[in-house]
C-alpha positions in Angstrom: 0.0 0.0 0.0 1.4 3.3 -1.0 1.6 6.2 2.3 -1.1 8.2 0.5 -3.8 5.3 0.9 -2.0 4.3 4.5 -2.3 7.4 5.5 -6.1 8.3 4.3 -7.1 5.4 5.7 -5.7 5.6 9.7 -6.9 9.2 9.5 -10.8 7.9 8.2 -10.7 5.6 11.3 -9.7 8.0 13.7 -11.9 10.7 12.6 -14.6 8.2 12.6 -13.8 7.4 16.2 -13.9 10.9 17.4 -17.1 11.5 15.6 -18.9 8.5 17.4 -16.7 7.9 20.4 -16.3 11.8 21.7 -19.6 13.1 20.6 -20.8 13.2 24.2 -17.8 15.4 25.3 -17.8 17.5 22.1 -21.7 18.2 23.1 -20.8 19.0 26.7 -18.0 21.5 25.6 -20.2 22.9 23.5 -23.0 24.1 25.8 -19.9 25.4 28.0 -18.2 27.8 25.5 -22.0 28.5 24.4 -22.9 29.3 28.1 -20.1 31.1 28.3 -20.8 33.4 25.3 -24.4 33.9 25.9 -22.8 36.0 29.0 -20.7 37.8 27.0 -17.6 35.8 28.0 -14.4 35.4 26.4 -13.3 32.0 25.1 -9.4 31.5 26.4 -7.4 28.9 24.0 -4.0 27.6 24.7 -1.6 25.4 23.1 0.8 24.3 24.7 3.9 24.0 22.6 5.3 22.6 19.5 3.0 21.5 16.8 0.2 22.3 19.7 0.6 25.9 19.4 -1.1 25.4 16.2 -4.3 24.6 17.7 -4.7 28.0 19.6 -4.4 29.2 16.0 -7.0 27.1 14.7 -9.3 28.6 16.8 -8.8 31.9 16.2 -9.8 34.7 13.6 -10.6 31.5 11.3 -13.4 31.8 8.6 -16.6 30.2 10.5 -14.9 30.3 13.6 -16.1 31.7 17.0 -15.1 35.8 17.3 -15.1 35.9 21.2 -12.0 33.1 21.0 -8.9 34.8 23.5 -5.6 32.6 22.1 -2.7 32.9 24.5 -0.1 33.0 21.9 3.3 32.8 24.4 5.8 33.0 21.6 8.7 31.0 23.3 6.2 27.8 22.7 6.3 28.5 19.1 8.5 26.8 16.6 9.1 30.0 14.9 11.9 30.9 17.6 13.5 27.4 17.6 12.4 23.8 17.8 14.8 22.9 20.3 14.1 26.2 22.6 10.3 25.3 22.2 10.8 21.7 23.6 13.0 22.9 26.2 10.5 26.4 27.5 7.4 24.0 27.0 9.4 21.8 30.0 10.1 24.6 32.5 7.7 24.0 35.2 6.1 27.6 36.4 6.0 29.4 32.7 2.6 29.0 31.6 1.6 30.4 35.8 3.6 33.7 34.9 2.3 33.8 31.3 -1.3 32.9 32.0 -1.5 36.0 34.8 -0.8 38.3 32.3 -4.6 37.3 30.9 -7.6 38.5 32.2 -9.2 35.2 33.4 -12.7 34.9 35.2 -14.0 32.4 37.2 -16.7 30.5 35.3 -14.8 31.3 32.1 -13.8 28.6 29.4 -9.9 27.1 29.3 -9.7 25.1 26.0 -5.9 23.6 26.3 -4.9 21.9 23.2 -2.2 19.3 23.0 -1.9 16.2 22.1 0.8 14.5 24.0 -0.8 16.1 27.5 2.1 15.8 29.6 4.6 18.5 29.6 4.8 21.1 32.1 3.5 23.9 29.9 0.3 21.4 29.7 -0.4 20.5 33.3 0.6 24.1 34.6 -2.0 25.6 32.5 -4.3 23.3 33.6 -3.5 23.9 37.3 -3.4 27.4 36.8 -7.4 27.3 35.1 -9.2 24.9 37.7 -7.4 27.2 40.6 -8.7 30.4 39.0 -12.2 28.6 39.2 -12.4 28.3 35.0 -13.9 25.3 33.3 -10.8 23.4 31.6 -11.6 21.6 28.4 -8.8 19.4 27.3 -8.1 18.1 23.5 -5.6 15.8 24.1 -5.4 11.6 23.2 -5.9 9.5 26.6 -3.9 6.9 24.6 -0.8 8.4 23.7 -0.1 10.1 27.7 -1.6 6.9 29.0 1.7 5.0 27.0 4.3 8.1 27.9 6.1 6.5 31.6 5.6 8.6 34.1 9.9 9.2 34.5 10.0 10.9 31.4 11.8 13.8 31.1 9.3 15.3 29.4 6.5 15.4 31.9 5.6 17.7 34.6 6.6 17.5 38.3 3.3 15.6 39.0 3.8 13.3 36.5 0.3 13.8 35.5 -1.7 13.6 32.7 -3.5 16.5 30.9 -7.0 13.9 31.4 -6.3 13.7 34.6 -6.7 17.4 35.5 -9.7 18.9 32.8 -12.9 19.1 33.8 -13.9 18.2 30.2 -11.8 16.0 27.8 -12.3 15.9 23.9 -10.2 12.4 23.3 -8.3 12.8 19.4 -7.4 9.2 19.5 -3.7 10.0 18.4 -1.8 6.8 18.5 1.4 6.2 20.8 3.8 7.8 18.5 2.0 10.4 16.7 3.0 8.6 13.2 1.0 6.2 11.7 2.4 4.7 8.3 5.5 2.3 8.0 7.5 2.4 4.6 9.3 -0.6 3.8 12.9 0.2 4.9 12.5 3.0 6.7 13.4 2.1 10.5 10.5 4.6 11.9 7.2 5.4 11.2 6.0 8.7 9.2 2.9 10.9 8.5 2.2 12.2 11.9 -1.9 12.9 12.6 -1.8 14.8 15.5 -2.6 18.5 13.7 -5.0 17.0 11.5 -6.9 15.1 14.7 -6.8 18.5 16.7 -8.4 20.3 13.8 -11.2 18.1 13.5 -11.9 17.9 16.6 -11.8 21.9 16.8 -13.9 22.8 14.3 -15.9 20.2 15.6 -16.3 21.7 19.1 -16.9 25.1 17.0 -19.6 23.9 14.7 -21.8 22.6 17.8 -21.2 25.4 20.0 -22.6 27.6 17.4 -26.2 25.2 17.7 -26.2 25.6 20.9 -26.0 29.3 20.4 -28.4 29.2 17.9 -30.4 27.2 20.4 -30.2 29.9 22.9 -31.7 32.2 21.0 -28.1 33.9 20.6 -26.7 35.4 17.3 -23.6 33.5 17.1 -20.6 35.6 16.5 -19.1 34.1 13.3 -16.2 35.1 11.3 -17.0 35.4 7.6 -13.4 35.0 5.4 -12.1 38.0 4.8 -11.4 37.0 1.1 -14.3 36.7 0.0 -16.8 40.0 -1.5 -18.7 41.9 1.5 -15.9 39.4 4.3 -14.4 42.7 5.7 -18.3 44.3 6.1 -19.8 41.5 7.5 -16.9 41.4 10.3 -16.7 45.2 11.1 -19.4 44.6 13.6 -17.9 41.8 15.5 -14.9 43.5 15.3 -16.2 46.8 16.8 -17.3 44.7 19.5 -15.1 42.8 20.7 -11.4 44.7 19.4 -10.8 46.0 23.0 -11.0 42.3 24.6 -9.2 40.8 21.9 -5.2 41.5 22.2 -4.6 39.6 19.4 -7.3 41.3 17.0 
């Protein structure tokens, strides 16, 4: 079997998973963040290093996504400044504390923490950091991969917790032990990692049914229309108006 066709088919299964197996949590997420902007709440979104980071930008300022969405972009997480630094900051136990107090964070508010792996410090201090502050943490992470990580990794926080272990809410991606899912004939490791295309799904996911519950509410959901597309920059000027003084990142 060629990697294309390998690789289609592990991500058809594990999307199919998440769409049967997680629609209970993606549901309960939903009427949180919905809740949450009903009363004029901000959405906060983290992730938590690496490839991760990625999923705070999925969820923000994206066509069709929800306008009320506060990413906490801490830059030294971010591949752009290094690969190496980013694995080594997303380890130091007490950064996300010093980073995260630098946000305006309400009790009652939404924490959506996206990563996969859900064991680094970075992680587990940001979800420390939310259920102290009284905020409802909702995880997107895979229980299988930090279930197979042993607890004396380097990699994991103090606690030697797991990101499940701490969220009051977990959206499971089903990313396999190992991230990578297709084995070419001699090649020693696998390739194709699944991870970002996983956490995406099950983002826009968790976006598509918070606006129905919205909708539900009897709430105009605040949508953003693609700016690339005729009348995009109109329709937005209103949700922009409203919210560009909450927004640090607008």
């Amino acid at each position: 079997m060629e990697p294309i066709d390998n690789l289609y088919e592990r991500v058809v299964e594990l999307i199919g998973r998440i769409r049967v197996e997680e629609r209970e949590s993606i549901g309960k997420a939903a009427r949180v963040l919905a809740k949450a902007i009903a009363e004029d709440r901000l959405v906060h979104v983290v992730g938590t290093g690496g490839h991760s980071y990625i999923g705070a930008e999925e969820f923000f300022d994206r066509a069709g996504g929800l306008v009320p969405v506060d990413p906490v972009f801490e830059p030294s997480l971010s591949l752009s400044f290094g690969a190496l630094r980013s694995t080594a900051l997303e380890r130091i136990p007490g950064l996300m504390q010093r980073v995260l107090s630098r946000y305006d964070l309400s009790p009652g508010d939404p924490l959506v923490i996206v990563n996969s792996y859900g064991i680094n410090s970075a992680t587990i201090d940001s979800a420390l950091t939310g259920r102290e502050k009284g905020l409802t943490v909702i995880a997107i992470t895979s229980r299988e991969f930090q279930g197979r990580v042993p607890r004396d990794h380097p990699a994991r926080h103090p606690t030697k917790m797991n990101l499940a272990e701490v969220a009051d809410i977990v959206i499971d991606t089903k990313v396999p032990y190992e991230d990578a899912v297709v084995s070419v004939q001699g090649a020693q490791d696998k390739t194709c990692a699944v991870s970002t295309i996983l956490n995406a799904f099950a983002i826009q996911s968790l976006v598509g049914q918070t606006v129905k519950e919205l909708v539900s509410l009897g709430v105009r959901p605040p949508i953003w229309v693609s700016a690339n597309v005729p009348g995009g920059d109109e329709r937005n000027a209103y949700w922009e108006k409203k919210y560009r003084s909450r927004l640090r990142f607008i």
